[in-house]
Steps between C-alpha positions, in 0.01 A plus 500: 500500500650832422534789738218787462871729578782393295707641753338352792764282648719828540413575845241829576662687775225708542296503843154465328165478752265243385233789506745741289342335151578761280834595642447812581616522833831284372551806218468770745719329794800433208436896368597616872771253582658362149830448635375335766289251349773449291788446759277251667461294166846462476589376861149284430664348228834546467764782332545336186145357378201726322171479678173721465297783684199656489580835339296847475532361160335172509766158545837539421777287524799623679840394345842542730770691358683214422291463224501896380824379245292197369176734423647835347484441161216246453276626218181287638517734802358782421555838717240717263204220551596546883480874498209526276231315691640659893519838331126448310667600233233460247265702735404837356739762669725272572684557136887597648498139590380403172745702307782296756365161402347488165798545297899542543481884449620613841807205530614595169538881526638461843764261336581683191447841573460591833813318603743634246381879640540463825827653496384841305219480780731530820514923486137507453405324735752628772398859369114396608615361801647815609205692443270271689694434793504920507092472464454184737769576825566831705777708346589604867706377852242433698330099522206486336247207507343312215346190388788379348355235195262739411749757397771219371197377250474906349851463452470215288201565341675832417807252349302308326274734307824691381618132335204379395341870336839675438441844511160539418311699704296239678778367645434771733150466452301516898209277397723242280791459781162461764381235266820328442522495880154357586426316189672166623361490882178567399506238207668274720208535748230497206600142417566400831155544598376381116704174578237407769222421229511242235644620180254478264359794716791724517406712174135540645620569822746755461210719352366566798825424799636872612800420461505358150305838389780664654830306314219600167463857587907508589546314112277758296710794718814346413380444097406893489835575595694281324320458209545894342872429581529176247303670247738803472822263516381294236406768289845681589663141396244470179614914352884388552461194365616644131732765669699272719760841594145619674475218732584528859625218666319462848594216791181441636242173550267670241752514245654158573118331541399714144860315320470140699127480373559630161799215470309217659174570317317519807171704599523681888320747669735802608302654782420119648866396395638793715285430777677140524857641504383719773353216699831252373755785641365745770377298788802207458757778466350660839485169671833475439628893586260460806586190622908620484479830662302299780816271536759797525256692716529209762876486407621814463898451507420410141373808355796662605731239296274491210557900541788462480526236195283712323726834480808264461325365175338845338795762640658449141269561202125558687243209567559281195330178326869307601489635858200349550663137442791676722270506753556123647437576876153688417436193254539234788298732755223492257514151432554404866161669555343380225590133635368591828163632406447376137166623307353162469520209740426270193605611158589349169151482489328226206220376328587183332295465172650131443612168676848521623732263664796649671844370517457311834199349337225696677227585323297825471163445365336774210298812666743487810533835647874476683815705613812461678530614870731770566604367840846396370562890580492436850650163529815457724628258284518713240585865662630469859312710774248572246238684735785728492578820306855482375611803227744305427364136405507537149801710454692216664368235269585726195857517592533135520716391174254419223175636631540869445186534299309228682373641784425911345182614576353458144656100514231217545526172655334240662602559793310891510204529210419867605508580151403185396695275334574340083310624220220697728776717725361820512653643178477900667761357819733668342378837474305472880857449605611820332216717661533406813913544501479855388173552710726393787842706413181820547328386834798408643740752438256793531310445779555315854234219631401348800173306598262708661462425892152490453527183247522147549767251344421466124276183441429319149156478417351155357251577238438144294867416387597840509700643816497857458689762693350676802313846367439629836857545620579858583880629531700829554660697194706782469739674274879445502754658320593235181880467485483472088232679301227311344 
C-alpha cells in the first residue's frame, strides 16, 4: 500500500494537537519561534539527517547544511516556484514578485550590467551617503537620541534609489522613496495573511483584505511615477537611435533593465520591475547595516579600529571602488555579524518541480517545498565560541594560506548560506556589500554612538523563517570631527 505522504517516513517534528486539524495553531507557533522549532528537529533527529516541520508555509522539509553543496545547482529545485506561491505572486498587486519570478530579467541585468558598474557607482553612492547622513543625524556635539533602523533604512533607501534611478529626479522623489520603503512589509504582510485561505481564493480575496488594497493602491502610485520616467527614456533612446554622438550613456537599473530586455527578448513591467529591486535590496541591505552597527554598539573597541582601518585605507586617493576590497577588517565585522544574526533561519529556499534522488540516495519527492537550515552559522564545530562576537573571525581565516578569497563577505559556502548558496546566491551580494562599506566609512567616522540607557539589548525578531533585526532599539548620536574628508 502506498503512503498518502511520499515523504512520510521522514519524521514530522512538529508538536501537532490532535484538535489543531488544520494546522493553524502549528503555522502560527513555527512563525514566532522558527529557529526554535527548528533547533529542536535537529537534536530530535540528529545533525546530519533532513526531517520536516510545519511551516507558516504549509510542510516543508528541512535539509542540514551538509546537504546545502549537494542541492545548489539542482535544476528540479526550483527557487522561483518557491517564491512565487509564499509571495502570491500571481495575486493582483503583488506584480514586483512576479516580475522576480516569471522570467530571468532581474538575474541577468544584475550579472551583466549591474556588476560590471559597480565600480563607476562607488562616488555616487558615497556622494548620497554624505548628504543623507547630513539629513538623517545631528550635525552638532551634543548626544542625540534616535530610533536607530529607522534612520539606517532612509539611508539605504536613499542608496538605492540613486543606483537603481541614476539621477533622475525621483530618485529623490518623497512618495517613491516612502513606497520603496513600505512596499515590501506591507506586501509581505498582504500575503501573509492571504496565505491563511486556500488558494484558489487568493485572487477573490485580496479584493476585499485591507491590506492587499493597500500593496494595489502602493503599485498604481509607484506606476504613475515611474511610468512618465520610461516613456521619456525610451523616447530619448528611440530620437538617438540614428544620431548615436546624441546619446548619453546613463548607469542606472532603467537603462540596464531597458538593454537586458531588449537583448533577451523579454516583456517586463518597469514601475512593478522597480518595485522588486526595491524590495530585493533595501530591507536585506538594512538587515545587514542594522544588524552590524548593533554588534559594534555592544563592542565598541571595534569602531575605533575599523576607524582607524578606514582612514589608513582612503588617506591616499579618497574613498575608492579598491579601498573598499582594502577594507578586510570592516569586511570580517560585517560578516561576523551577518553569521551571528543571519536574515533567514532557513534559506536556499525550493520548490522541486521533479523527482530527485540525491547523492546519498535520499529521495525528495515532486511539489516538496524544502531549504537548508542555517544553524551551521552557530555551530561550535564549525566556528569556535560561536555565541560570540569576534571582529576578527573571518579575517583570521582569510589569512590562512590558500583561503584568502574564501571566507570575504560576498563568498558562499555551506557552512554560512546568508546569501544563499550555487546558482540562486543572491546575485546583488555584491553590491549590498558595497553600500553598506561606504555607508559605514560615513556613520562611523562622522558621528559617535552608544546605545541609549533607556534601551534594552538588541533582540532578533522571528517572523516565519525570517529573523529580522530589532526596529525598536534607540541609541545616542553625535557629531565628531572626521579625520579624512568624505
Amino acid at each position: 500500500m502506498r503512503d498518502v505522504n511520499p515523504l512520510s517516513k521522514v519524521p514530522l517534528v512538529t508538536d501537532k494537537s490532535f484538535w489543531d486539524i488544520s494546522g493553524k495553531r502549528a503555522k502560527e507557533s513555527f512563525a514566532v519561534n522558527a529557529r526554535g522549532v527548528i533547533e529542536r528537529g535537529f537534536k530530535q533527529v540528529g545533525a546530519s539527517r533532513p526531517f520536516r516541520v510545519i511551516s507558516d508555509l504549509g510542510e516543508m522539509l528541512i535539509l542540514p547544511p551538509s546537504l546545502a553543496h549537494d542541492i545548489r545547482n539542482i535544476e528540479e529545485l526550483s527557487h522561483a516556484e518557491f517564491m512565487k506561491e509564499s509571495t502570491c505572486a500571481d495575486v493582483p498587486g503583488f506584480e514586483p514578485f512576479l516580475e522576480s519570478t516569471g522570467s530571468t530579467l532581474l538575474t541577468d541585468m544584475t550579472k551583466t550590467k549591474l556588476m560590471g558598474s559597480l565600480k563607476r557607482l562607488t562616488t555616487p553612492v558615497s556622494n548620497t551617503a554624505a548628504s543623507a547622513c547630513k539629513d538623517l543625524f545631528p550635525d552638532n556635539k551634543e548626544w542625540h537620541e534616535m530610533v536607530l533602523k529607522d534612520a539606517l533604512l532612509d539611508l539605504v533607501a536613499r542608496l538605492s534609489s540613486i543606483i537603481f534611478l541614476g539621477d533622475e529626479e525621483v530618485s529623490h522623489n518623497a512618495s517613491w522613496l516612502r513606497i520603496a520603503k513600505e512596499y515590501t512589509v506591507d506586501s509581505f504582510l498582504a500575503s501573509h495573511q492571504l496565505r491563511t485561505y486556500p488558494k484558489f481564493l487568493w485572487p477573490v480575496i485580496a479584493w476585499f483584505l485591507p491590506q492587499a488594497q493597500k500593496v494595489r493602491a502602493q503599485l498604481r502610485e509607484a506606476e504613475a511615477i515611474i511610468t512618465p520616467v520610461i516613456e521619456r527614456r525610451r523616447a530619448e533612446n528611440a530620437s538617438t537611435t540614428i544620431d548615436s554622438h546624441g546619446k548619453v550613456e546613463r548607469y542606472d537599473s532603467i537603462e540596464w533593465l531597458e538593454q537586458t530586455a531588449q537583448d533577451k527578448k523579454i516583456k517586463y513591467q518597469p514601475a512593478a520591475m522597480q518595485l522588486t529591486l526595491a524590495l530585493s535590496a533595501i530591507h536585506t541591505t538594512t538587515d545587514l547595516l542594522t544588524t552590524t552597527m548593533y554588534e559594534l554598539l555592544q563592542n565598541t573597541d571595534t569602531i575605533q579600529l575599523l576607524r582607524d582601518e578606514i582612514v589608513s585605507v582612503i588617506s591616499d586617493g579618497g574613498l575608492k571602488h579598491s579601498s573598499l576590497y582594502n577594507l578586510k577588517l570592516m569586511d570580517s565585522v560585517i560578516k561576523e555579524a551577518q553569521r551571528l544574526k543571519p536574515v533567514l533561519s532557513i534559506n536556499m529556499v525550493r520548490t522541486a518541480t521533479g523527482d530527485i534522488r540525491l547523492p546519498d540516495g535520499f529521495h525528495i519527492p515532486k511539489g516538496t517545498r524544502l531549504g537548508v537550515s542555517s544553524h551551521a552559522s552557530w555551530d561550535p564545530n564549525v566556528f569556535p565560541n560561536p555565541d560570540k562576537f569576534d571582529a576578527f573571525r573571518f579575517l583570521r581565516l582569510r589569512e590562512q594560506p590558500g583561503h584568502e578569497n574564501l571566507w570575504q563577505l560576498t563568498t558562499t559556502r555551506p557552512e554560512q548560506i546568508a546569501f544563499g548558496h550555487g546558482k540562486h546566491a543572491c546575485p546583488g551580494r555584491f553590491l549590498a556589500a558595497n553600500e553598506i562599506k561606504i555607508a559605514l566609512c560615513h556613520l562611523l567616522l562622522k558621528y559617535e554612538w552608544k546605545l541609549s540607557p533607556s534601551t534594552t539589548v538588541p533582540k532578533a525578531i522571528s517572523n516565519g523563517i525570517m529573523l529580522d533585526s530589532d526596529p525598536t532599539v534607540k541609541i545616542m548620536v553625535r557629531s565628531r570631527q572626521a579625520e579624512v574628508e568624505l
